[in-house]
Backbone as CSV, one residue per row, in Angstrom:
resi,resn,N_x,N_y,N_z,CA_x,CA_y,CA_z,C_x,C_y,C_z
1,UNK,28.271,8.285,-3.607,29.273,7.479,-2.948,30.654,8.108,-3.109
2,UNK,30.996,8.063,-4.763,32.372,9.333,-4.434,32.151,10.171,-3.746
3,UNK,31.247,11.049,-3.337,31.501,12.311,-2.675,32.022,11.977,-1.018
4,UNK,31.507,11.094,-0.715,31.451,10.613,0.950,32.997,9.518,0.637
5,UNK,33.400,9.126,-0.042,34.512,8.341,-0.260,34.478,7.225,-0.104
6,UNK,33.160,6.420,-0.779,32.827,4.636,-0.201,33.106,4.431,-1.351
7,UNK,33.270,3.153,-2.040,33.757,2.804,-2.646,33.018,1.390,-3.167
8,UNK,32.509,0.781,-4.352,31.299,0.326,-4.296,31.720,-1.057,-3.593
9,UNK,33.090,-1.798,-3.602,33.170,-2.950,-3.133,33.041,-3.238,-1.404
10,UNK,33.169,-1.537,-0.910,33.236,-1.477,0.299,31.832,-2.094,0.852
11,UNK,30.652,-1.333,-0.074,29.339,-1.939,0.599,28.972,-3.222,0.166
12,UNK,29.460,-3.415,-0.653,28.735,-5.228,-1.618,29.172,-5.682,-0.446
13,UNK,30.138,-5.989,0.032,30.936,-6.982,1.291,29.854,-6.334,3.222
14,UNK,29.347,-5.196,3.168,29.294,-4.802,4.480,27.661,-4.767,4.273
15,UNK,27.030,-4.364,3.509,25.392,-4.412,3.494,24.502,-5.361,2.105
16,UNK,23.920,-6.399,3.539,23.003,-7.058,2.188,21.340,-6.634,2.433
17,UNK,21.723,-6.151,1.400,19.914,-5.250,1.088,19.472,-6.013,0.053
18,UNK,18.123,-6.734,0.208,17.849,-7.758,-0.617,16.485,-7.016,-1.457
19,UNK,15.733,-7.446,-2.109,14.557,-6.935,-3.140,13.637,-7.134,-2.180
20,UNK,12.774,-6.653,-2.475,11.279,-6.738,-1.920,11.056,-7.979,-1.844
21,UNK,11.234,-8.637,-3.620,10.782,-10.106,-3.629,11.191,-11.081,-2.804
22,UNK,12.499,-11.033,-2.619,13.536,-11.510,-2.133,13.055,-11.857,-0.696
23,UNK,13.052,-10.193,-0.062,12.655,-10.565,1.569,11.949,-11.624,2.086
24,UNK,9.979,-10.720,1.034,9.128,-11.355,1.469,9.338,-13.034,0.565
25,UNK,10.301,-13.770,0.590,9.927,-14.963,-0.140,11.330,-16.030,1.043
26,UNK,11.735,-15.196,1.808,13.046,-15.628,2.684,12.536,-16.438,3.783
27,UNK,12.481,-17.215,4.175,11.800,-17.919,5.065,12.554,-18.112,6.135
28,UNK,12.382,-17.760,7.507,13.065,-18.083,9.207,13.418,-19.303,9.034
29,UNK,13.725,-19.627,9.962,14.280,-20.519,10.922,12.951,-21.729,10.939
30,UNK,13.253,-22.577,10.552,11.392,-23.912,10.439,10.772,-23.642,9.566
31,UNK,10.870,-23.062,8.372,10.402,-22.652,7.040,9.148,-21.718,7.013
32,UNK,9.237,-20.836,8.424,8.125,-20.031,8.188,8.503,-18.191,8.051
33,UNK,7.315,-17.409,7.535,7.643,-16.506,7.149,6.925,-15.454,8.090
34,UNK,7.408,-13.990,8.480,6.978,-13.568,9.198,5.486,-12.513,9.396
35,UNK,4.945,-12.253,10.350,3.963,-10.966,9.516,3.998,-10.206,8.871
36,UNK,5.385,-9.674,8.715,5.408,-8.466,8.103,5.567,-8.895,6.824
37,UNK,6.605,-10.199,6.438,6.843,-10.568,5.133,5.381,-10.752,4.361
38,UNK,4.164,-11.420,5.109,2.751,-11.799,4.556,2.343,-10.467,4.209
39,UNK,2.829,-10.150,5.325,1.285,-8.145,4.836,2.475,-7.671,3.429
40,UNK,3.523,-7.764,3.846,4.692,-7.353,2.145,3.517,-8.156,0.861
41,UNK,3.549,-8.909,1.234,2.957,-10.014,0.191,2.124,-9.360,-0.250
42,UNK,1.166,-8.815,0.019,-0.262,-8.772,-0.044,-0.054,-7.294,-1.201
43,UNK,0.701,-6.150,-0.696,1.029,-5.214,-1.467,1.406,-5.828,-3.013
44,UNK,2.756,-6.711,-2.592,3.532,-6.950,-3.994,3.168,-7.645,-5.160
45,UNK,2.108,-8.804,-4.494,1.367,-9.569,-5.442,-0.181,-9.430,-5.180
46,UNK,-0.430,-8.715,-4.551,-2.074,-8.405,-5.094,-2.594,-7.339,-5.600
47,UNK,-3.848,-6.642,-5.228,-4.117,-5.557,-6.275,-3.195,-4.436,-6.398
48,UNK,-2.205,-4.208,-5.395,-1.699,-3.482,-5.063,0.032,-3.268,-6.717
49,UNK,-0.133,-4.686,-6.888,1.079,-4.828,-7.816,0.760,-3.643,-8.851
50,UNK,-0.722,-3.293,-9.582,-0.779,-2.433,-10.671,-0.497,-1.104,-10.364
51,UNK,-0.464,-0.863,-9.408,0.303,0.726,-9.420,1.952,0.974,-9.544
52,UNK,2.497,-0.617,-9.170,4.007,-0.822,-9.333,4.072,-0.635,-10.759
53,UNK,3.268,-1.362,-11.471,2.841,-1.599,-12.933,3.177,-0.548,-13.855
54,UNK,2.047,0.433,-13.395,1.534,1.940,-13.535,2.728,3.177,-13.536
55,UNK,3.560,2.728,-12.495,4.396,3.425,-11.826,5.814,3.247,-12.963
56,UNK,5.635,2.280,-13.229,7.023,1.390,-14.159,6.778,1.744,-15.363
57,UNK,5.805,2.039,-15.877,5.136,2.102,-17.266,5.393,0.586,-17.826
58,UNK,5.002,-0.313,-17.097,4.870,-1.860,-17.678,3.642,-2.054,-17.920
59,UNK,3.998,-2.892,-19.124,2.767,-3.095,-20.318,1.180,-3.430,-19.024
60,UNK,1.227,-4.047,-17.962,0.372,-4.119,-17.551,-0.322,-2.715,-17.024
61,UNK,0.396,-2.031,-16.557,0.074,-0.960,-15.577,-0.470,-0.055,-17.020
62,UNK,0.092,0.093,-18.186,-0.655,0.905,-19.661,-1.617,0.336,-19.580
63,UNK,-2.040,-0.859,-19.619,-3.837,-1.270,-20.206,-4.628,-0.870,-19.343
64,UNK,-3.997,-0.356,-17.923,-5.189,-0.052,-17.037,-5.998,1.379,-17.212
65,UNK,-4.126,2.205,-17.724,-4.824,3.794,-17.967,-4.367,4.198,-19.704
66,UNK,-4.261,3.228,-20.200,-4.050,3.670,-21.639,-5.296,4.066,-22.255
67,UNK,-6.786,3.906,-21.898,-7.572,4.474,-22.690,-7.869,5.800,-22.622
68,UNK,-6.862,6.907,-21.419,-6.922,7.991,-21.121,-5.752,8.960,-21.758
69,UNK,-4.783,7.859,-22.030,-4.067,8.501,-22.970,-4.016,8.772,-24.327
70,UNK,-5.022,7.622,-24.896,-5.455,7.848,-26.499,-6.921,7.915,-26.632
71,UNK,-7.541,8.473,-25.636,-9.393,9.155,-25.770,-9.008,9.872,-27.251
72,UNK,-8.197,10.795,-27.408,-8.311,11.539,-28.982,-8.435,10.506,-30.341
73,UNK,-7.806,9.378,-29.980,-7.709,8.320,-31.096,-9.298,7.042,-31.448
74,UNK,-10.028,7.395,-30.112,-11.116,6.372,-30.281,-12.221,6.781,-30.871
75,UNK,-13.026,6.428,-31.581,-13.965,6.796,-31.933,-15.144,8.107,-30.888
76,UNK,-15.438,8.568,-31.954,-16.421,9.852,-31.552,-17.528,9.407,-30.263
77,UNK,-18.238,8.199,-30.868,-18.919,7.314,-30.046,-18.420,7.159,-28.786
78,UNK,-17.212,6.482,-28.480,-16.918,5.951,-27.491,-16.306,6.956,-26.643
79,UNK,-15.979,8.231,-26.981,-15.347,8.574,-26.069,-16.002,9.485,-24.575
80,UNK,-17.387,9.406,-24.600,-18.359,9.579,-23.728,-17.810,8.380,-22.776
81,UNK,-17.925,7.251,-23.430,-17.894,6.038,-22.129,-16.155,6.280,-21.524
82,UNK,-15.155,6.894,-21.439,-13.807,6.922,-21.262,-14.687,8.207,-19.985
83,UNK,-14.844,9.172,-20.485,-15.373,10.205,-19.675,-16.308,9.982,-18.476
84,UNK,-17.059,9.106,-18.462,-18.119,8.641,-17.748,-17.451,7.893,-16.966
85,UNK,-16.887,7.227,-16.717,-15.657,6.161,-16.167,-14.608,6.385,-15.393
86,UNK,-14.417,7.871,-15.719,-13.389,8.370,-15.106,-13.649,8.834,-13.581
87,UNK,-14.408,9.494,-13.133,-15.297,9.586,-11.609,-15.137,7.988,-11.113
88,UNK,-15.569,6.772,-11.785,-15.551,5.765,-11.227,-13.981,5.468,-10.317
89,UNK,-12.935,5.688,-11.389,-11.762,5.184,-11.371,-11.153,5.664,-10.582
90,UNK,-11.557,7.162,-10.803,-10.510,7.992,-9.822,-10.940,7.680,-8.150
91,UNK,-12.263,7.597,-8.200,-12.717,7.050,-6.399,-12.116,5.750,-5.937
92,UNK,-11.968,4.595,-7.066,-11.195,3.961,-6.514,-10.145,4.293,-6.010
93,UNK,-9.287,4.802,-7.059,-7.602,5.100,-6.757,-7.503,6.276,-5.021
94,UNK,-8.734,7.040,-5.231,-8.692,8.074,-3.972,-8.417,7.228,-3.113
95,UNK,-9.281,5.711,-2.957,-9.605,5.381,-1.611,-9.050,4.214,-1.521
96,UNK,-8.119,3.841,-2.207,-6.842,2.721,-1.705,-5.772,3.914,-1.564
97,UNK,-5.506,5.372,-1.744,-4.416,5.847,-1.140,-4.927,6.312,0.070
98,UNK,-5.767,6.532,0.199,-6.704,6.882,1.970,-6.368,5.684,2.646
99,UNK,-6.190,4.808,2.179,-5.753,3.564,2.919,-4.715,3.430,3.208
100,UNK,-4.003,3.579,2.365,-2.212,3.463,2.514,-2.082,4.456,3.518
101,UNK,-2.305,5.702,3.295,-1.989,6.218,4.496,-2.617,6.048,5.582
102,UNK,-3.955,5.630,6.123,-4.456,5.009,7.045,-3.287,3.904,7.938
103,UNK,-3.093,3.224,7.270,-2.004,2.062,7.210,-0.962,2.342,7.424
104,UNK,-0.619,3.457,7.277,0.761,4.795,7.597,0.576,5.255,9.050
105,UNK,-0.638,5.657,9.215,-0.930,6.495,10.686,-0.657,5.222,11.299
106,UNK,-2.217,4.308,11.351,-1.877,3.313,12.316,-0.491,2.503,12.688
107,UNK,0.482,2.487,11.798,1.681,2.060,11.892,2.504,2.981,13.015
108,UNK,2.381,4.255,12.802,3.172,5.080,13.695,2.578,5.310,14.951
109,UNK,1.070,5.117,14.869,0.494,5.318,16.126,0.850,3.765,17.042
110,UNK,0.235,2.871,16.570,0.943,1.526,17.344,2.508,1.275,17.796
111,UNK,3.432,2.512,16.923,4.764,2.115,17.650,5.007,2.980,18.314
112,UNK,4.370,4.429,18.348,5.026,5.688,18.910,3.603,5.686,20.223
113,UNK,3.074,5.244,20.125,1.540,5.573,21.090,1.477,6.701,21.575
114,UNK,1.328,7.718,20.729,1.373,9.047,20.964,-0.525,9.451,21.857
115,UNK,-0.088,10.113,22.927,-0.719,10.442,24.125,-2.396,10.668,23.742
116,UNK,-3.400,10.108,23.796,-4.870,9.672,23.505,-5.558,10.961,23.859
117,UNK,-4.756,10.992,25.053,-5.913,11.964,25.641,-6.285,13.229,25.037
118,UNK,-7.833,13.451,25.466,-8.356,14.846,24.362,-8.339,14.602,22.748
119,UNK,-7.236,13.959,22.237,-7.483,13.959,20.578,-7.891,12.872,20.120
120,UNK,-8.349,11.607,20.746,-9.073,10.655,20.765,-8.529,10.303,18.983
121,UNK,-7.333,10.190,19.070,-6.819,9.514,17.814,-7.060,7.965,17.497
122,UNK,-7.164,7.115,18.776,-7.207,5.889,18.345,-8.774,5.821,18.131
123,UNK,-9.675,6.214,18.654,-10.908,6.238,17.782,-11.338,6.448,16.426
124,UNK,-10.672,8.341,16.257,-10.774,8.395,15.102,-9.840,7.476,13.946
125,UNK,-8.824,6.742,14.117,-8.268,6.121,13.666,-9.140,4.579,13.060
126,UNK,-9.905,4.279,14.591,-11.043,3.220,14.449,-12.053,3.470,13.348
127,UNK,-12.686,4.616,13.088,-13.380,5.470,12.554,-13.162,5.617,11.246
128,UNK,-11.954,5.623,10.751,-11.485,5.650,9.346,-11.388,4.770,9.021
129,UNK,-11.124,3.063,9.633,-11.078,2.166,8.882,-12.924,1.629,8.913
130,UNK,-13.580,1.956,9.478,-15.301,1.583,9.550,-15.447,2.064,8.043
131,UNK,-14.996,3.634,7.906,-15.268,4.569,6.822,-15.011,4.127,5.680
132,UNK,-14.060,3.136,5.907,-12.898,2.773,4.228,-13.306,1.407,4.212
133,UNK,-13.796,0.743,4.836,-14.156,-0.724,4.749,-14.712,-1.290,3.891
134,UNK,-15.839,-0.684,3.035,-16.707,-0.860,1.407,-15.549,-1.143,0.854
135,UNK,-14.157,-0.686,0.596,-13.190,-0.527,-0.202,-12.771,-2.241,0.049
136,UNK,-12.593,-3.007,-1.117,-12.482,-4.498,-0.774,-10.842,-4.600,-0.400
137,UNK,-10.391,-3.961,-1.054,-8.584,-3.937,-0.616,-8.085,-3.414,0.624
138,UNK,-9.209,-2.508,1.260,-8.833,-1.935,2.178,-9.421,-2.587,3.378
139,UNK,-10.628,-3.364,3.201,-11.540,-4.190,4.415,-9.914,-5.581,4.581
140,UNK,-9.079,-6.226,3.190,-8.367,-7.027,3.474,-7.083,-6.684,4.486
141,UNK,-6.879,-5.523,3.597,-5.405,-4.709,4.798,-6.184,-5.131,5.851
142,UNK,-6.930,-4.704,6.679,-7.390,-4.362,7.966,-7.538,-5.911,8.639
143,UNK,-8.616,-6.918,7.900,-8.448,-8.335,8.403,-6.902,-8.894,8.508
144,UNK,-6.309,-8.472,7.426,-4.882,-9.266,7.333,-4.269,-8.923,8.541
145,UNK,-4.031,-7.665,8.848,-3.223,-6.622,10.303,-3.301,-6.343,10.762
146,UNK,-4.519,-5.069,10.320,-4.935,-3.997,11.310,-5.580,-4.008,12.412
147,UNK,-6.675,-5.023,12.311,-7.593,-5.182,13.516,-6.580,-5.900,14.689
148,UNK,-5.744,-7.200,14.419,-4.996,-7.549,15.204,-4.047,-6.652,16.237
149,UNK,-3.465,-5.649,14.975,-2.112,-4.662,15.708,-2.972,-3.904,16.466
150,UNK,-3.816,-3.687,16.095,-4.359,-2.603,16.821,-4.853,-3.094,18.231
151,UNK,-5.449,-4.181,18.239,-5.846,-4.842,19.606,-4.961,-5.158,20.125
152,UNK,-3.717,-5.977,19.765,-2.572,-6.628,20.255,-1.727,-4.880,21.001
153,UNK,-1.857,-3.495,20.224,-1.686,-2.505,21.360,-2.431,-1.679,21.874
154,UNK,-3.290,-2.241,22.145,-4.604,-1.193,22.744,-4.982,-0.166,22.647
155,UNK,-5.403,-0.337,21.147,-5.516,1.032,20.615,-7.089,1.100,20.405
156,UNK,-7.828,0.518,21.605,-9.208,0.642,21.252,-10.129,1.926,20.871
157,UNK,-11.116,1.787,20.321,-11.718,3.608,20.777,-12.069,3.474,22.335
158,UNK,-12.482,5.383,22.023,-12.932,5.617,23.862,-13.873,4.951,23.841
């Protein structure tokens, strides 16, 4: 901000940028809230919160991967089952970020509707969420939004 010459009272008065929480908890006009604030929701307070967790190093987000940081400290015994576990964990984590970005494409493809023809993107797009659907967080994204946005812009397959 010094460098550009703003000055901090200049923005408190000219931009209100509110929290995440904040947004999604702001309610319109007749006390209702919008789609986008619900699908916010769904990130901030559902499974999605432990990577905020994770990310923060808050005590919650440690219990999820703290037994990978002290495998040297657990018994001889147990540390087969930390190892064995780990293939499990990591496929999860692969395939809720295959999602997010799934959730990334389809976002840009529904606003930019970039040209179908020959690269049959909105199929394969269709195609990746069939693929990711076992994933229980990722079958909800898709009921909560995806299937809608996507029909609501005709982004059917061929």
């Amino acid at each position: 901000m010094r460098a550009i010459g703003i000055r901090r009272d200049e923005l408190s008065s000219a931009i209100s940028w509110p929290t995440l929480g904040k947004y999604i908890s702001r309610k319109q006009p007749g006390g209702q809230t919008t789609s986008h604030q619900e699908f916010l929701r769904t990130f901030a307070y559902g499974p999605w919160r432990e990577y905020s967790a994770m990310a923060h190093g808050a005590f919650e987000g440690l219990m999820l991967v703290a037994m990978y940081y002290i495998a040297d400290s657990m018994p001889h015994e147990d540390r087969q089952k930390i190892d064995e576990q780990h293939p499990k964990v990591l496929a999860l984590h692969i395939g809720r970020v295959a999602g997010v970005l799934l959730c990334i494409i389809t976002e840009l493809q529904a606003y930019f509707r970039f040209d179908d023809d020959g690269a049959r993107i909105n199929a394969r797009i269709h195609a990746i969420w069939n693929a990711l659907s076992p994933v229980f967080e990722i079958k909800e994204l898709y009921d909560e939004r995806y299937a809608q946005l996507m029909k609501d812009k005709g982004m059917n397959p061929d």
